[in-house]
N, CA, C and O atoms as a Maestro MAE file, in Angstrom:
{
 s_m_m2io_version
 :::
 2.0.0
}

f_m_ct {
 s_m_title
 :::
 protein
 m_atom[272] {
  # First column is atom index #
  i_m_mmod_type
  r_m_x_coord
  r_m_y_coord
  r_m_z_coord
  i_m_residue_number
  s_m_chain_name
  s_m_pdb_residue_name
  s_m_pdb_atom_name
  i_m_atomic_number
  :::
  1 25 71.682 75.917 151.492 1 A "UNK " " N  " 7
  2 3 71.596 75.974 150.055 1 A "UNK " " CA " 6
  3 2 72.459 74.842 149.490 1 A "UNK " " C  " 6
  4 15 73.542 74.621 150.031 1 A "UNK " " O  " 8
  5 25 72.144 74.258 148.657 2 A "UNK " " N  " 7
  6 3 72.609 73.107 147.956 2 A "UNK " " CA " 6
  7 2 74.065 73.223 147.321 2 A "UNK " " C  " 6
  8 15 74.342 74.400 147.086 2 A "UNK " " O  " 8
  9 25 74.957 72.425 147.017 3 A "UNK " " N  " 7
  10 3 76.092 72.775 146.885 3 A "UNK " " CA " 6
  11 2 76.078 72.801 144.920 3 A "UNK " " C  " 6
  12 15 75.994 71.689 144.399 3 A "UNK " " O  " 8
  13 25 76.159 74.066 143.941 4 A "UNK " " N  " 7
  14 3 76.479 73.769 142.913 4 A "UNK " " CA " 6
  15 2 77.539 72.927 141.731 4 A "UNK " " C  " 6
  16 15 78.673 73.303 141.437 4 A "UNK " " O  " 8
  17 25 76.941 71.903 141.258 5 A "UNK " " N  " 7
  18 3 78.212 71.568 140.763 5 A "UNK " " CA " 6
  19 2 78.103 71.294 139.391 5 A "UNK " " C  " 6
  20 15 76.978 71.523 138.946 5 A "UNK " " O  " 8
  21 25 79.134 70.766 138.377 6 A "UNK " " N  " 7
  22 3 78.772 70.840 136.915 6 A "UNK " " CA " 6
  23 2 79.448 69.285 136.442 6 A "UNK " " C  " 6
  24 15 80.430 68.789 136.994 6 A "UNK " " O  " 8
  25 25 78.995 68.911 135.763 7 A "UNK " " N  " 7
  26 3 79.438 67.407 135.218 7 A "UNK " " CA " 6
  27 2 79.797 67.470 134.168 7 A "UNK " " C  " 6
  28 15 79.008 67.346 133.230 7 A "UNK " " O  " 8
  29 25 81.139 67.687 133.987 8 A "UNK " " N  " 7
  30 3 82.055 67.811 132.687 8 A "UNK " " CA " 6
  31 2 81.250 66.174 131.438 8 A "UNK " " C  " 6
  32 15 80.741 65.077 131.669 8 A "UNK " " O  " 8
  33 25 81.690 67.206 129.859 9 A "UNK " " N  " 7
  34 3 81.197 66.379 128.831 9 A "UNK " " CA " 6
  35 2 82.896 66.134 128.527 9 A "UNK " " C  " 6
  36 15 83.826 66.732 129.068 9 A "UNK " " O  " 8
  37 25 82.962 65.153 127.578 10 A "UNK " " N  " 7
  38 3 84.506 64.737 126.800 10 A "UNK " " CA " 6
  39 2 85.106 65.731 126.578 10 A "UNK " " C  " 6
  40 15 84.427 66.249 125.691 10 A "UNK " " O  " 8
  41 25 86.310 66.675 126.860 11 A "UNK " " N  " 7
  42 3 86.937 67.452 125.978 11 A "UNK " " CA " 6
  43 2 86.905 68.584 126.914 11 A "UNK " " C  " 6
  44 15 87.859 69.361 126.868 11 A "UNK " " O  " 8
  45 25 85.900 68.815 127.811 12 A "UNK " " N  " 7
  46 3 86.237 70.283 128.523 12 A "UNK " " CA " 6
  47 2 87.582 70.312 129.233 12 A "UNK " " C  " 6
  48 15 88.360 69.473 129.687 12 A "UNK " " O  " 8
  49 25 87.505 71.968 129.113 13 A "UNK " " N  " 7
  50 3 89.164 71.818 130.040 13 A "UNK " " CA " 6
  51 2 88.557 72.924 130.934 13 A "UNK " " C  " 6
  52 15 87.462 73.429 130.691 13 A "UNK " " O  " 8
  53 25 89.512 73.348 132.224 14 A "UNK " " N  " 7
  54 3 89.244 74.218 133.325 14 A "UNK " " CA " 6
  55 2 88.600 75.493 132.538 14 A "UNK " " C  " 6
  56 15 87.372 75.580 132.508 14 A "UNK " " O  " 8
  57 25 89.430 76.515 131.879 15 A "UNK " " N  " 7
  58 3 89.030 77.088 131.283 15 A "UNK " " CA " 6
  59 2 87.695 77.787 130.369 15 A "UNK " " C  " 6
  60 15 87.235 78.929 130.381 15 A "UNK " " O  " 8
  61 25 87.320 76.579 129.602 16 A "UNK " " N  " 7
  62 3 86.156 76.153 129.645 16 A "UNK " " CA " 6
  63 2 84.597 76.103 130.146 16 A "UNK " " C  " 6
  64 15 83.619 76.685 129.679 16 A "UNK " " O  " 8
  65 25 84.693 75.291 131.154 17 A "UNK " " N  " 7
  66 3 84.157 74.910 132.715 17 A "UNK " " CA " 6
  67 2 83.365 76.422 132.952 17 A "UNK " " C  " 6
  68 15 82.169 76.687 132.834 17 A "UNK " " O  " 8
  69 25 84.732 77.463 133.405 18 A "UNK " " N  " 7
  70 3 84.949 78.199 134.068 18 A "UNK " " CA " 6
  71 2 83.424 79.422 133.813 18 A "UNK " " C  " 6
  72 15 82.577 79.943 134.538 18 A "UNK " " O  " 8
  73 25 83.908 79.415 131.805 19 A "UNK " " N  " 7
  74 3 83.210 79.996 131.455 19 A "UNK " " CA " 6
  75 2 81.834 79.751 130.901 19 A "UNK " " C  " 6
  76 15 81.034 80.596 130.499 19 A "UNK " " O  " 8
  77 25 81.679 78.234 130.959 20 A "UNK " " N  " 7
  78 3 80.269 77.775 130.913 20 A "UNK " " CA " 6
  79 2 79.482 78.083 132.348 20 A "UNK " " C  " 6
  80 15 78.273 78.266 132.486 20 A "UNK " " O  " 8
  81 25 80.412 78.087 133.276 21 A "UNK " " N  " 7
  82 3 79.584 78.057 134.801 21 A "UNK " " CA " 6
  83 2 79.142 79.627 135.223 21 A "UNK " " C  " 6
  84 15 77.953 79.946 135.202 21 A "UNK " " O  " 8
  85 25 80.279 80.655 135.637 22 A "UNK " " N  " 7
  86 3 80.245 82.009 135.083 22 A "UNK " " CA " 6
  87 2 80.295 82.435 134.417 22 A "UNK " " C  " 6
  88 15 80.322 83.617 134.760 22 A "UNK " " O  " 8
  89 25 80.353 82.338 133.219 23 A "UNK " " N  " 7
  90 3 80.242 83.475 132.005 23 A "UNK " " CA " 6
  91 2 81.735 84.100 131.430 23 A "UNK " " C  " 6
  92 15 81.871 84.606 130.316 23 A "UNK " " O  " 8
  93 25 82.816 83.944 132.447 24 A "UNK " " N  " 7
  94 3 84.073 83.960 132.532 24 A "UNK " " CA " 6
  95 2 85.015 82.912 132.932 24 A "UNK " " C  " 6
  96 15 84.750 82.024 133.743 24 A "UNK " " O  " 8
  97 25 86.565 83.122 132.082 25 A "UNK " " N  " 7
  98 3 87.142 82.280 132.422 25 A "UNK " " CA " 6
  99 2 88.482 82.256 133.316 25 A "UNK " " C  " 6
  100 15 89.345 81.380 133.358 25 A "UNK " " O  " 8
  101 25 88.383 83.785 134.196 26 A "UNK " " N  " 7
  102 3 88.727 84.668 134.877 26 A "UNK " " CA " 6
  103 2 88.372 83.659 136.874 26 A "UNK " " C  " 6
  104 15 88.988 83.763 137.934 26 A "UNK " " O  " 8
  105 25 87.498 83.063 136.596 27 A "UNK " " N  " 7
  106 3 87.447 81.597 137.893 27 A "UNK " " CA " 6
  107 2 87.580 80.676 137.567 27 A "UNK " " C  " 6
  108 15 86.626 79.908 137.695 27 A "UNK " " O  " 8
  109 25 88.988 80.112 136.871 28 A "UNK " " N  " 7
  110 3 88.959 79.751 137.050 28 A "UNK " " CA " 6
  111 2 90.350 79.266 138.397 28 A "UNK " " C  " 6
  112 15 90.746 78.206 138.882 28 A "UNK " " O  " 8
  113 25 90.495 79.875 138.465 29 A "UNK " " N  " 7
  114 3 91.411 79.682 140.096 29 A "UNK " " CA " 6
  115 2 90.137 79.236 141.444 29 A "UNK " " C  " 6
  116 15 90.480 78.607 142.444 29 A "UNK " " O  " 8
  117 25 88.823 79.659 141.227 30 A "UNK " " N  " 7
  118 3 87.924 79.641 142.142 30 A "UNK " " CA " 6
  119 2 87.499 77.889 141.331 30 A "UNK " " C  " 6
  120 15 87.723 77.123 142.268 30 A "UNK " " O  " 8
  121 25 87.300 77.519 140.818 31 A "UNK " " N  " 7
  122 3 87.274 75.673 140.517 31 A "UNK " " CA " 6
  123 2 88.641 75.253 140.743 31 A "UNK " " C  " 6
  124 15 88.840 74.038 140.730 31 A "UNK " " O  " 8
  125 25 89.540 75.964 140.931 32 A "UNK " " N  " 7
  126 3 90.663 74.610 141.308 32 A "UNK " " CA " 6
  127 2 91.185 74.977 142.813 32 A "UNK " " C  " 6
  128 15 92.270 74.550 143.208 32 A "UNK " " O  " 8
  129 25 90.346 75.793 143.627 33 A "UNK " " N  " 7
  130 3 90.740 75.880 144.593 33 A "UNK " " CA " 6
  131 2 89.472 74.847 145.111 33 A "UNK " " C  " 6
  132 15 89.634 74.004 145.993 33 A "UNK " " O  " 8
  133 25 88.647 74.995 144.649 34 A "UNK " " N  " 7
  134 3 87.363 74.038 144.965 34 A "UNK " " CA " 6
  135 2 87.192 72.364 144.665 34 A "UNK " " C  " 6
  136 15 86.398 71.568 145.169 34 A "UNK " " O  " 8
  137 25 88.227 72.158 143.671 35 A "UNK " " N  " 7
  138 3 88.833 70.826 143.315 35 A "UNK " " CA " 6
  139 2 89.837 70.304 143.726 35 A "UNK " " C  " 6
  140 15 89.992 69.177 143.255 35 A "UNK " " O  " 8
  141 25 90.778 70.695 144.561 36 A "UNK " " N  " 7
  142 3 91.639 70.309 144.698 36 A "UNK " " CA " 6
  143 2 92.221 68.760 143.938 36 A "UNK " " C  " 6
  144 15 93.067 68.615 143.057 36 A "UNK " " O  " 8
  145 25 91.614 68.002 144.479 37 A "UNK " " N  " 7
  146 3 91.709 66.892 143.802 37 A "UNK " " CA " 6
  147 2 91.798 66.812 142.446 37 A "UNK " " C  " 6
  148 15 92.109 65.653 142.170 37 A "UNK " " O  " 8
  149 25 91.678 67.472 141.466 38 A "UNK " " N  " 7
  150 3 91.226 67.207 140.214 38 A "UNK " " CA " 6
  151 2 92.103 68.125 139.397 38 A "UNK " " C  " 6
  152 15 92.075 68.195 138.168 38 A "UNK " " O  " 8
  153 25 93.091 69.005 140.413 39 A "UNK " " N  " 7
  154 3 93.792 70.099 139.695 39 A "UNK " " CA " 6
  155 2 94.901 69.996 138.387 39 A "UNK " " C  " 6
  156 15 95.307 70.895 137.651 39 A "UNK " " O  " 8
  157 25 95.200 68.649 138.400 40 A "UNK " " N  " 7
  158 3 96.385 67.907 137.414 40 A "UNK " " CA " 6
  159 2 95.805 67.479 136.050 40 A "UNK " " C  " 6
  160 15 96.548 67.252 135.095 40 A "UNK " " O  " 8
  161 25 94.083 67.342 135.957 41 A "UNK " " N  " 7
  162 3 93.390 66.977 134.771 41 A "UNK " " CA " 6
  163 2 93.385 68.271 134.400 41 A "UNK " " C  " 6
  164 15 93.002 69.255 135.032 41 A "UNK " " O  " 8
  165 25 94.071 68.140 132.789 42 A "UNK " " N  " 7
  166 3 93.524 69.259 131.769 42 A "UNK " " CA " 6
  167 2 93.113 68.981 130.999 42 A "UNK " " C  " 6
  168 15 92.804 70.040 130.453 42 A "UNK " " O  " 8
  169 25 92.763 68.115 130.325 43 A "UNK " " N  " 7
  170 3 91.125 67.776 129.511 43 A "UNK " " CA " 6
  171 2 90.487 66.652 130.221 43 A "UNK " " C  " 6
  172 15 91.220 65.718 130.545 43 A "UNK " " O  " 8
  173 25 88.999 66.589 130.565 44 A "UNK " " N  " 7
  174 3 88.727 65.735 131.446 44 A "UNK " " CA " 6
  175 2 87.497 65.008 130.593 44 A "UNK " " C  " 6
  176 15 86.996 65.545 129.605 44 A "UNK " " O  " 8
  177 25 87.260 64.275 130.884 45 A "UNK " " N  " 7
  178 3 86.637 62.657 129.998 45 A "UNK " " CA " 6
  179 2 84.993 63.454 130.185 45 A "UNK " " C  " 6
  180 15 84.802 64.641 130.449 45 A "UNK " " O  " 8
  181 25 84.324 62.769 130.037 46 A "UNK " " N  " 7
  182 3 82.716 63.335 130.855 46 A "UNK " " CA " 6
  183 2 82.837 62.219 131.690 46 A "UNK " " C  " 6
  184 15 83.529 61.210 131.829 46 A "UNK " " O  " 8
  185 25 81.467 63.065 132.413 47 A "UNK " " N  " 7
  186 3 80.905 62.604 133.429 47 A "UNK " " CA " 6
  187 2 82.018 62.581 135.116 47 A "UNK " " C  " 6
  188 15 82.280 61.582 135.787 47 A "UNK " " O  " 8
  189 25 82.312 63.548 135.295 48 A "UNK " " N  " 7
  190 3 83.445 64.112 136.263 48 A "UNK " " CA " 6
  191 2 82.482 65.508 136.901 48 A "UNK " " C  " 6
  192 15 82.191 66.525 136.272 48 A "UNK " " O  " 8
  193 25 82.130 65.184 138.284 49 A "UNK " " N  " 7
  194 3 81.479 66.157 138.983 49 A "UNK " " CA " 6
  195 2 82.455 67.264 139.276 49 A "UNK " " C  " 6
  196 15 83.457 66.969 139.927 49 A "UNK " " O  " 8
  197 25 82.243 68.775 138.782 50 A "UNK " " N  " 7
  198 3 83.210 69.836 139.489 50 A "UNK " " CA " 6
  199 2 82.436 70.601 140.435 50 A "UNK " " C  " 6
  200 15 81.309 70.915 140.052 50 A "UNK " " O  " 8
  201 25 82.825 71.006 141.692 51 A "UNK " " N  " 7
  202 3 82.082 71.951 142.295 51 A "UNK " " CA " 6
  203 2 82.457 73.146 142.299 51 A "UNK " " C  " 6
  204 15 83.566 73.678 142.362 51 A "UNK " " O  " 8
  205 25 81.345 73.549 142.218 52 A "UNK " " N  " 7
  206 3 81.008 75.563 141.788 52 A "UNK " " CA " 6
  207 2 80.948 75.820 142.730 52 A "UNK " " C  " 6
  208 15 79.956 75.486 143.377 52 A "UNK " " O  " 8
  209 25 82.270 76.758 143.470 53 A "UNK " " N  " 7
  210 3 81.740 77.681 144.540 53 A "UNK " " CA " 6
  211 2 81.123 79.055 143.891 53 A "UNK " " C  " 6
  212 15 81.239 79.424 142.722 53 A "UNK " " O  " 8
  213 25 80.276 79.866 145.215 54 A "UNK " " N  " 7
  214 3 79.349 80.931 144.662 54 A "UNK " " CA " 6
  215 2 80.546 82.377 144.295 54 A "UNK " " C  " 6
  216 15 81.250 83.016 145.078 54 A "UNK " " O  " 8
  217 25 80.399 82.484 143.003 55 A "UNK " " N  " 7
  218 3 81.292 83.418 142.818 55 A "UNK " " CA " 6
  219 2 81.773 84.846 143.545 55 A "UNK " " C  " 6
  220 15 80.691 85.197 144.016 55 A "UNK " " O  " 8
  221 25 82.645 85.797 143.895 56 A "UNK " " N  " 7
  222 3 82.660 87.165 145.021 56 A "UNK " " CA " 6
  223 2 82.152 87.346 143.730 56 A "UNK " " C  " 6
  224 15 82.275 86.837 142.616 56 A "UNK " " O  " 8
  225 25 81.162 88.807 144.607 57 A "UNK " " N  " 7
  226 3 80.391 89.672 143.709 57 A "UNK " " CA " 6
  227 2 81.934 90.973 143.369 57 A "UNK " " C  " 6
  228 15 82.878 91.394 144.038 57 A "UNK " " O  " 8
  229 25 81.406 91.182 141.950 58 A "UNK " " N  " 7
  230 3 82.660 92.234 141.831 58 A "UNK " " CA " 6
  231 2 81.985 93.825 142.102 58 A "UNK " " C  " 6
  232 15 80.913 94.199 141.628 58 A "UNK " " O  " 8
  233 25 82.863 94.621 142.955 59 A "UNK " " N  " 7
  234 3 82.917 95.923 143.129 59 A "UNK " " CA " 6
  235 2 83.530 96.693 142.472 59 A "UNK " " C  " 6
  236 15 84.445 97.196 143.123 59 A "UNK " " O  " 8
  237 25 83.464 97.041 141.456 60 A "UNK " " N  " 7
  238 3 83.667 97.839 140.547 60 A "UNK " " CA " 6
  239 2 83.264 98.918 140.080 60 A "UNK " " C  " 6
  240 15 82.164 98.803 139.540 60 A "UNK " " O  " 8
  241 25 83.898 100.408 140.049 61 A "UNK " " N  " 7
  242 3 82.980 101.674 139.630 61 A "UNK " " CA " 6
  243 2 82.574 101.687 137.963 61 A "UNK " " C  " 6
  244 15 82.063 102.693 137.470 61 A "UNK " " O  " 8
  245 25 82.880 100.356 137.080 62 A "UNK " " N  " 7
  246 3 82.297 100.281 136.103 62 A "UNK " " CA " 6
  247 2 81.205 99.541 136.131 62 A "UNK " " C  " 6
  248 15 80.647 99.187 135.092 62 A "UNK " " O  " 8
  249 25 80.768 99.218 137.349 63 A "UNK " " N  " 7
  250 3 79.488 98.032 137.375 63 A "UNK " " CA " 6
  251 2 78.335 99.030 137.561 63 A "UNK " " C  " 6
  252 15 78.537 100.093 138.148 63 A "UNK " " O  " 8
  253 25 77.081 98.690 137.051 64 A "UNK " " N  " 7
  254 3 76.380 99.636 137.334 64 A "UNK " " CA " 6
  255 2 75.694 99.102 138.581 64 A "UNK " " C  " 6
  256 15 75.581 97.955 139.015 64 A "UNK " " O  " 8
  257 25 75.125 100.685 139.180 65 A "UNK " " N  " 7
  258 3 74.692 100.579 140.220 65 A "UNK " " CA " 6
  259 2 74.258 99.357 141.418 65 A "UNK " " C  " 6
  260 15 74.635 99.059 142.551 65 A "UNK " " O  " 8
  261 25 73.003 98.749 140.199 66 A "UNK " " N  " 7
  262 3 72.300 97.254 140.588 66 A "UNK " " CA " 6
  263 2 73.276 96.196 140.288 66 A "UNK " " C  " 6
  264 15 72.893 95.043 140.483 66 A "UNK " " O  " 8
  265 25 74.551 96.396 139.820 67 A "UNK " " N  " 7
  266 3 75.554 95.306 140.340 67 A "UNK " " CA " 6
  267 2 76.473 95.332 141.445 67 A "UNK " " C  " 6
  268 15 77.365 94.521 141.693 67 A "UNK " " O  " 8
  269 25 76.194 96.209 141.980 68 A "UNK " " N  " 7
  270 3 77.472 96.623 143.243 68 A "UNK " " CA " 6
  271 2 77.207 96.282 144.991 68 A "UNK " " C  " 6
  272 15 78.076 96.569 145.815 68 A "UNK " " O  " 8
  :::
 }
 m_bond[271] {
  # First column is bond index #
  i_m_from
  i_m_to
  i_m_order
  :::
  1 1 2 1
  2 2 3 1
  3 3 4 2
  4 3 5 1
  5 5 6 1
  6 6 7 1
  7 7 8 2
  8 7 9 1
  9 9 10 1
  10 10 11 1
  11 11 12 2
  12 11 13 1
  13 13 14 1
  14 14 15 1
  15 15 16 2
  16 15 17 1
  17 17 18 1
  18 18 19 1
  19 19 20 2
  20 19 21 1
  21 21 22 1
  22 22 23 1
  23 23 24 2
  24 23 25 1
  25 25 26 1
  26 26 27 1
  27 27 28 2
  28 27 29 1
  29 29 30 1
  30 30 31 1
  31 31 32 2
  32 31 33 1
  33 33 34 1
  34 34 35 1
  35 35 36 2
  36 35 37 1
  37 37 38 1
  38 38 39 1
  39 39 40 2
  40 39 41 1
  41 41 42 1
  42 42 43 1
  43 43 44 2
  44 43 45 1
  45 45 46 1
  46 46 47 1
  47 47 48 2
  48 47 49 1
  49 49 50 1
  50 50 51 1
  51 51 52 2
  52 51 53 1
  53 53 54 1
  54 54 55 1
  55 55 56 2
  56 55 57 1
  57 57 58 1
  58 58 59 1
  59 59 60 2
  60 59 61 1
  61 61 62 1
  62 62 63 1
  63 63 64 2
  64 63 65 1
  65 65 66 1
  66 66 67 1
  67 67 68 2
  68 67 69 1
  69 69 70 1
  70 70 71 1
  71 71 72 2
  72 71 73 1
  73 73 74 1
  74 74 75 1
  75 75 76 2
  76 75 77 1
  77 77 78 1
  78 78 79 1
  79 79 80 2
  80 79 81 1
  81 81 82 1
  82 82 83 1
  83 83 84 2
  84 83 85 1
  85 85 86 1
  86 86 87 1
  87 87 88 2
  88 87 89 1
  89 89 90 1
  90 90 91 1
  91 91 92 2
  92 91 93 1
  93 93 94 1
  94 94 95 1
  95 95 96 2
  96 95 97 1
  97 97 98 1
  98 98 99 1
  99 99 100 2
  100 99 101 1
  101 101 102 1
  102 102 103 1
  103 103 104 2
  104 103 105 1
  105 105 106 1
  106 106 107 1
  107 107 108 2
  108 107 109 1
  109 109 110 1
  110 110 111 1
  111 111 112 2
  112 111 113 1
  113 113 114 1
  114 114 115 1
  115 115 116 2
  116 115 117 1
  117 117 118 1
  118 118 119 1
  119 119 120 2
  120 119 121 1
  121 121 122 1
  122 122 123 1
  123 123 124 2
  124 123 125 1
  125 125 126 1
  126 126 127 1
  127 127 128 2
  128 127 129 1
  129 129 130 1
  130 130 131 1
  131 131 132 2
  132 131 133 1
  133 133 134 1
  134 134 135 1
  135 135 136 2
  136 135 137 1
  137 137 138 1
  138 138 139 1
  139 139 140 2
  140 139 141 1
  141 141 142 1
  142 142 143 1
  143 143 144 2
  144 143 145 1
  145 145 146 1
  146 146 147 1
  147 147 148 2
  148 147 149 1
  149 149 150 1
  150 150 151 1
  151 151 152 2
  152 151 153 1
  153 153 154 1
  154 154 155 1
  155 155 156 2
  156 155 157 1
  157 157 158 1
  158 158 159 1
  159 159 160 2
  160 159 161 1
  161 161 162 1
  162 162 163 1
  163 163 164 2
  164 163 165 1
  165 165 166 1
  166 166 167 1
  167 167 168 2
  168 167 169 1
  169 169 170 1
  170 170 171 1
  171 171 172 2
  172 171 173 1
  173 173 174 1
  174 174 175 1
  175 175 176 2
  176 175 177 1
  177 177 178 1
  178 178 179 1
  179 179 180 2
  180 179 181 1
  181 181 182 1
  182 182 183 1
  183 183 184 2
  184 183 185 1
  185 185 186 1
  186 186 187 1
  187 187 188 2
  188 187 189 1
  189 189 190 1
  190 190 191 1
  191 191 192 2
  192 191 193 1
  193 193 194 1
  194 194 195 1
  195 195 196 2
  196 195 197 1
  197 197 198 1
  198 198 199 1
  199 199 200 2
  200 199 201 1
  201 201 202 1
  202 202 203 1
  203 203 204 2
  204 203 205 1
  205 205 206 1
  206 206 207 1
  207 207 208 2
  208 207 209 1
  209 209 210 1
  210 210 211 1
  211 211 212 2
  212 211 213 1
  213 213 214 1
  214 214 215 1
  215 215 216 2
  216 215 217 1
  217 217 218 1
  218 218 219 1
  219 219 220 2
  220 219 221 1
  221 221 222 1
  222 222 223 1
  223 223 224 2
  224 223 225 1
  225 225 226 1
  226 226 227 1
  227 227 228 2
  228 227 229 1
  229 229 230 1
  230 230 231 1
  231 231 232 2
  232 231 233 1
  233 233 234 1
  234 234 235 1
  235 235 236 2
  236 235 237 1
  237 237 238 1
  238 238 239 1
  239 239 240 2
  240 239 241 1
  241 241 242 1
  242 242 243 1
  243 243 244 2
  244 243 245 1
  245 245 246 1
  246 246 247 1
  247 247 248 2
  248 247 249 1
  249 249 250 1
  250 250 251 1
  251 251 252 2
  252 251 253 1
  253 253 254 1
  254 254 255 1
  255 255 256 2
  256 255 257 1
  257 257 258 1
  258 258 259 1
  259 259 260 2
  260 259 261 1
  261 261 262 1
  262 262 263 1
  263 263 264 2
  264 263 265 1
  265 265 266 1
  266 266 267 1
  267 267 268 2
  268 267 269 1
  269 269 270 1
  270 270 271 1
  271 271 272 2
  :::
 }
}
């Protein structure tokens, strides 16, 4: 499977990113473990490839069923 990744515009920050890619901004520890390199930029210019690792599925007894 192809490796996901996202190409920052002017102005995004990790945060951001996090929650344009998942929906949350709760990974973003999962992009800077995946960036290493890039962990010291906090607003980043465009055109800067980040790679998306595939998020853990969450187990949670508030998730319903078909999310668990």
């Amino acid at each position: 499977m192809p490796r996901k990744t996202y190409t920052t515009i002017q102005g995004d920050m990790w945060d951001l990113i996090a929650y344009k890619v998942y929906g949350k901004e709760a990974y973003i520890s999962k992009l800077l473990e995946a960036n290493e390199d890039l962990k010291d930029m906090a607003i980043f210019p465009a055109g800067v490839t980040i790679i998306c690792p595939e998020p853990d599925l969450e187990t949670s007894s508030i998730l319903p069923p078909w999310r668990r």
